[in-house]
N, C-alpha and C positions, 0 to 999 in steps of 0.2 A: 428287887433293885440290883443284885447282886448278880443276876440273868441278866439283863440289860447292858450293865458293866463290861461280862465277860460276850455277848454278841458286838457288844461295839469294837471290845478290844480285837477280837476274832476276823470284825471286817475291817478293821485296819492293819492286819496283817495281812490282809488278803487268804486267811485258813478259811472262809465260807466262800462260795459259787454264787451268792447271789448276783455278783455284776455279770455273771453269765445268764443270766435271763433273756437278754434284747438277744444276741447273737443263737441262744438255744431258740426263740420264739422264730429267729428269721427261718433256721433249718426246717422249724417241725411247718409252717408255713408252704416250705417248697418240700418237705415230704407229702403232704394235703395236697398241692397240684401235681403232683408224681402219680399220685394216687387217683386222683381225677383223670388223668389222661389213663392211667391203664385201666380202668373202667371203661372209658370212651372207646378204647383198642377193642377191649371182649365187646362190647357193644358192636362196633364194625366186624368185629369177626365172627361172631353168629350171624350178622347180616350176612355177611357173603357166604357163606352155609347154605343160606335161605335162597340164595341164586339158584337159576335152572341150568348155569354151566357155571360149576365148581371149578375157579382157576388154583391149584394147587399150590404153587411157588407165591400167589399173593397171599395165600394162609399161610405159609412158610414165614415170610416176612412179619407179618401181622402177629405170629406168637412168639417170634423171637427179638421185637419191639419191647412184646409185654414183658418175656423172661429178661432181658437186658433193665429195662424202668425196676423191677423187681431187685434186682442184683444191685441196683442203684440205691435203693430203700432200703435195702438191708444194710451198705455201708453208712449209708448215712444214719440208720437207726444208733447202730454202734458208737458213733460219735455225740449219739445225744441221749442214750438209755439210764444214764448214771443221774440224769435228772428230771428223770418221767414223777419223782415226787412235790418237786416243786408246782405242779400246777395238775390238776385233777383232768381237764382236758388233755392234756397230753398222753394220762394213763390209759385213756379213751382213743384217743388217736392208733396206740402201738396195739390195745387190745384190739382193736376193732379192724387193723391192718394184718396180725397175726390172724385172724377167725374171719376174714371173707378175702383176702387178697394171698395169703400164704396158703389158705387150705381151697 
């Protein structure tokens, strides 16, 4: 009882992050299609790898598309790392973005 108590009083001071949930959820959301499109990028640019005339200056572009979306994920990650505990997907989201997008 006494737990209940001191969580209500806590969110009524605004001392817990819970109402940051909808706003953390919209981020990790557009981290997920950030994420989607720099797959799509490596995806097109092993395509054109796979050309019989390698245009040079469009894989120029095409990986600094990717490192740019990357540079974007990582500010954005910062702004929402403090609450990767509140939902189990999310710890899933940043592991799984560190271990196949960062390495």
């Amino acid at each position: 009882m006494i737990e209940i108590l001191l969580a209500v009083c806590f969110t009524i001071l605004g001392l817990l992050d819970v109402e940051n949930v909808i706003p953390v959820e919209m981020k990790i959301d557009r981290i997920k299609y950030k994420i989607k499109r720099i797959l799509s990028s490596n995806a097109d640019f092993w395509g054109m790898l796979l050309k019989n005339i390698i245009n040079l200056e469009e894989c120029n572009q095409a990986i600094r598309k990717v490192l740019e979306e990357i540079e974007a994920i990582k500010g954005m990650w910062k702004r929402v790392i403090v609450y990767l505990n509140y939902r189990e997907k999310w710890r899933f989201y940043f592991a799984w973005y560190t271990l196949y997008i960062l390495n």
